[in-house]
N, C-alpha and C positions, 0 to 999 in steps of 0.2 A: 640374673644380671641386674647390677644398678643402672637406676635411672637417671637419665643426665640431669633431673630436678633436684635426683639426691646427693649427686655428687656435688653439684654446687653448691648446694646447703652445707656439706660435710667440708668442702675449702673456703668456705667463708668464713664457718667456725672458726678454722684454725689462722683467721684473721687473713685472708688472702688479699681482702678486696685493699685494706690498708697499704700491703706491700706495694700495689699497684699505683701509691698514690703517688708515687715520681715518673714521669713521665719515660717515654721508654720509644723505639722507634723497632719494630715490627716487619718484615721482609718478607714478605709471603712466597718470593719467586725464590726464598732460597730455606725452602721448608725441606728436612731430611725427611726425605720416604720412610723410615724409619719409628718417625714418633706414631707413640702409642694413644692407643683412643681414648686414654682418659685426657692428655693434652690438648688434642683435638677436640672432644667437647669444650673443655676450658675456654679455650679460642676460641671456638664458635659462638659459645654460650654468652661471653664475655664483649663480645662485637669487637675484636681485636684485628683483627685482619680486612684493614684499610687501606689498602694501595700506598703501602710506605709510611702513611702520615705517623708523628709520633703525636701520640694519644693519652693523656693524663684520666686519673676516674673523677676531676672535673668535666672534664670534657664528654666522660660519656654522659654523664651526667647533664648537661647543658643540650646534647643531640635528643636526648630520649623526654627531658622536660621542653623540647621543640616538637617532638614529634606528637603528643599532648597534647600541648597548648593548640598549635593546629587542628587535630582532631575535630577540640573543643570551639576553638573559634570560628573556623568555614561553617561553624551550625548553631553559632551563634549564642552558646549557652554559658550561663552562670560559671563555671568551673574551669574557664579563659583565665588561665594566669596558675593556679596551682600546680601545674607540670613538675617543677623544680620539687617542693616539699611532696609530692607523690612519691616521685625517684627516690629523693633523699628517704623518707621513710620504708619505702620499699629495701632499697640496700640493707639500713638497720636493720630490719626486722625479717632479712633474707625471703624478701618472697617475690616473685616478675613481679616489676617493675610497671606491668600494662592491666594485673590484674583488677589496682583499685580503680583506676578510669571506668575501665571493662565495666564493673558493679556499679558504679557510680552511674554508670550510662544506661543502664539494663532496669537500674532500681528507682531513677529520679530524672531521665533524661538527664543526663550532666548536670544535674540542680537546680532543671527548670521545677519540678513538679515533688518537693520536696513533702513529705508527712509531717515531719517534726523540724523545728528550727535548727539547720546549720546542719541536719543530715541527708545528705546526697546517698545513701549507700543503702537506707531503707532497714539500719541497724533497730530494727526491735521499733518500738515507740519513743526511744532515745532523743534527746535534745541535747545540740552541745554547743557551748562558747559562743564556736566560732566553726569554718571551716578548718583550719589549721589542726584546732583540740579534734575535731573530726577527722581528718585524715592520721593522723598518731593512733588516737587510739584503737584504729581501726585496723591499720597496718600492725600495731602489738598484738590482735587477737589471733588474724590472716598466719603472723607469722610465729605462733604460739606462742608468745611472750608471757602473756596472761596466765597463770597458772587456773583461774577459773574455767576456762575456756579452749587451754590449752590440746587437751585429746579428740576435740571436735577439728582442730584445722593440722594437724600430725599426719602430713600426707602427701598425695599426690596433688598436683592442680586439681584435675579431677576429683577427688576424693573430696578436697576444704570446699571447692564448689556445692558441692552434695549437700556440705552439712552448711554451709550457709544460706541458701534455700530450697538446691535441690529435692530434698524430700518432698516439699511444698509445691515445685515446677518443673515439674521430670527433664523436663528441656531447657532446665536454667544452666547446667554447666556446658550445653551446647550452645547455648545462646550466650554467655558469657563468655568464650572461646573464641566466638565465631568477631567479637565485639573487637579483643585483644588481637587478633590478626590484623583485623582493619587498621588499628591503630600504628602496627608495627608490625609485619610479620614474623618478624624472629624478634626474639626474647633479647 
């Protein structure tokens, strides 16, 4: 069976998230018993099923860079305000939305306690720009973009966890996990 991480990846491909980008109004009391579980992931996966409201993918967009931002603010750290270009990048480059907070939090406390200038994520001995050129290129590696890079993050959550430090902290993709919930419990 596929994984509801792969299925999403496979309907983004085929430009799903775009379709969504006209707003649309959602009925959950009058859901057919019927639909099939690949549907059902989608909607779940997608956070779609909001007591009626009709929901644009600004909007989820705008919920999930609050949900962020908060994380990052009630504690005070450096990376209060990137929510938005996190999501945005994440979308691009099809990967949760909560993973790059997650490392960023795990690798540099949200950018208090950073190694190399403008990297919160503990990317190698790397220096970048900016936070911004940091959250991009970071999200293109996560979500294989990078041809360099790309067979190392070709996977599960689990699996890119692994190979982005897990080998080094047996307990990074539980600890990175466990990070991502706090922030948001579902995807």
């Amino acid at each position: 069976m596929i994984g509801k991480q792969k299925i999403l990846r496979i309907l983004q491909s085929f430009a799903f998230i775009p379709l969504l980008a006209t707003s649309f109004t959602f009925n959950p009391n009058n859901i057919n018993d019927t639909l099939d579980e690949t549907t059902k992931v989608i909607s779940s996966s997608l956070g779609l099923l909001m007591n009626n409201q009709t929901w644009s993918v600004e909007d989820l967009i705008e919920e999930r860079a609050q949900k962020i931002n908060f994380y990052f603010k009630r504690r005070g750290l450096p990376l209060t305000g990137y929510g938005k270009k996190m999501v945005e990048e994440a979308i691009k480059n099809d990967i949760d939305w909560r993973m790059m907070p997650a490392i960023a939090m795990r690798e540099s406390t949200g950018g208090k306690f950073m190694f190399a200038p403008n990297n919160p994520f503990g990317w190698g001995e790397s220096s970048f720009k900016s936070l911004d050129e940091a959250i991009e290129i970071i999200a293109k590696n996560l979500g294989g973009k990078n041809h360099k890079t790309a067979s190392y993050y070709d996977g599960e959550l689990r699996e890119v966890l692994e190979n982005y430090n897990g080998r080094a902290v047996l307990e990074y993709p539980d600890q990175v996990m466990a990070i991502m919930k706090k922030i948001s419990p579902e995807a």
